[in-house]
N, C-alpha and C positions, 0 to 999 in steps of 0.2 A: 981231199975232196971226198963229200961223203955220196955214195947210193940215195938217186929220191926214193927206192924203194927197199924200204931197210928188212921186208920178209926174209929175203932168201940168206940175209947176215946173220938174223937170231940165230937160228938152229946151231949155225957154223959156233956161234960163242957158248952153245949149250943151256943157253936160255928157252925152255917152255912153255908158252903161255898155258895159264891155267884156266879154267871156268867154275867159277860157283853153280850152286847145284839150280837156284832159281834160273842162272845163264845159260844150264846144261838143257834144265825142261824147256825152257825159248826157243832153244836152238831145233830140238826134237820137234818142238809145236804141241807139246805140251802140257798138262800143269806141273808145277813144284809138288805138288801133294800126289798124283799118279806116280813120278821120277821115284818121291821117296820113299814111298810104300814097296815099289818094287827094288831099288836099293836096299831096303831093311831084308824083305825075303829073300834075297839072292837069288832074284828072277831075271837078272841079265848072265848070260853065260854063252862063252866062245863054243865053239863047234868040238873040242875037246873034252867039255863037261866045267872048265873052270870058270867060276864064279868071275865076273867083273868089280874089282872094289876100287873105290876110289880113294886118292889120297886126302888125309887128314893133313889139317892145319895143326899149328900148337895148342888151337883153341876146339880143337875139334870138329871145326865146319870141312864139310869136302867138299873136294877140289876136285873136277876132271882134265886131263887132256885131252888134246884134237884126236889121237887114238882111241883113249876108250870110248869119246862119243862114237866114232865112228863104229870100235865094237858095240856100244851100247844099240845101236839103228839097224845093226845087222842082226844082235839077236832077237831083239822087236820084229825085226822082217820073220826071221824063221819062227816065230813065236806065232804068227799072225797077227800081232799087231799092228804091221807096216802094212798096207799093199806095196808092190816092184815102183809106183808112181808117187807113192810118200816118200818110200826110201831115194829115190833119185832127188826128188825136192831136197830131202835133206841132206844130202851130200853134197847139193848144191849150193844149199845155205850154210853147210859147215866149208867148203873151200869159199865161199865170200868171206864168210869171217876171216879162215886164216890167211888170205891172200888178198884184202878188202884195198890195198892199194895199189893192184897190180896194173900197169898202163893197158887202158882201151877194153876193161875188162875180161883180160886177157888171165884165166888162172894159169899159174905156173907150173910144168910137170915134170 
């Protein structure tokens, strides 16, 4: 018998989901052309000084995961790109995404 909600099984098989970078600036609220300009300059960076890069394909298109958006939103926040009320939005539309089946709209914690 399978789970109707197969979230909380990816991870456990080590499965990722990934997001393209048009997916990526969506998710943020966005353009794809702001995303990748500040992509190319290594203007997303952790609280440590290190750059956020995203993973490449074989084809060379990047890829994010639900982590670095998340770091990408926060260094937008401390940038002043975010206000505290974008960045919640978007935290909010990034756990719909990753938990978009979960019963009663109930994110999972």
């Amino acid at each position: 018998m399978t789970s109707a909600n197969p979230a909380p099984i990816i991870p456990a098989l080590g499965v990722e989901p990934t997001y393209s970078a048009r997916e990526a600036a969506a998710l943020l609220s966005r353009s794809y052309s702001w995303l990748d300009q500040r992509v190319r300059n290594g203007e997303f960076v952790l609280p440590d000084g290190t750059v956020v890069q995203p993973l490449r394909t074989p084809g060379g298109y990047r890829r994010f995961t639900l982590e670095m958006l998340k770091d990408l939103a926060l260094s937008c926040y401390r940038h002043g790109w975010f206000s505290f009320s974008e960045l919640k939005s978007i935290f909010y539309e990034l756990a719909k995404d990753a938990y978009g089946d979960a019963d009663e709209g109930e994110i999972p914690g």
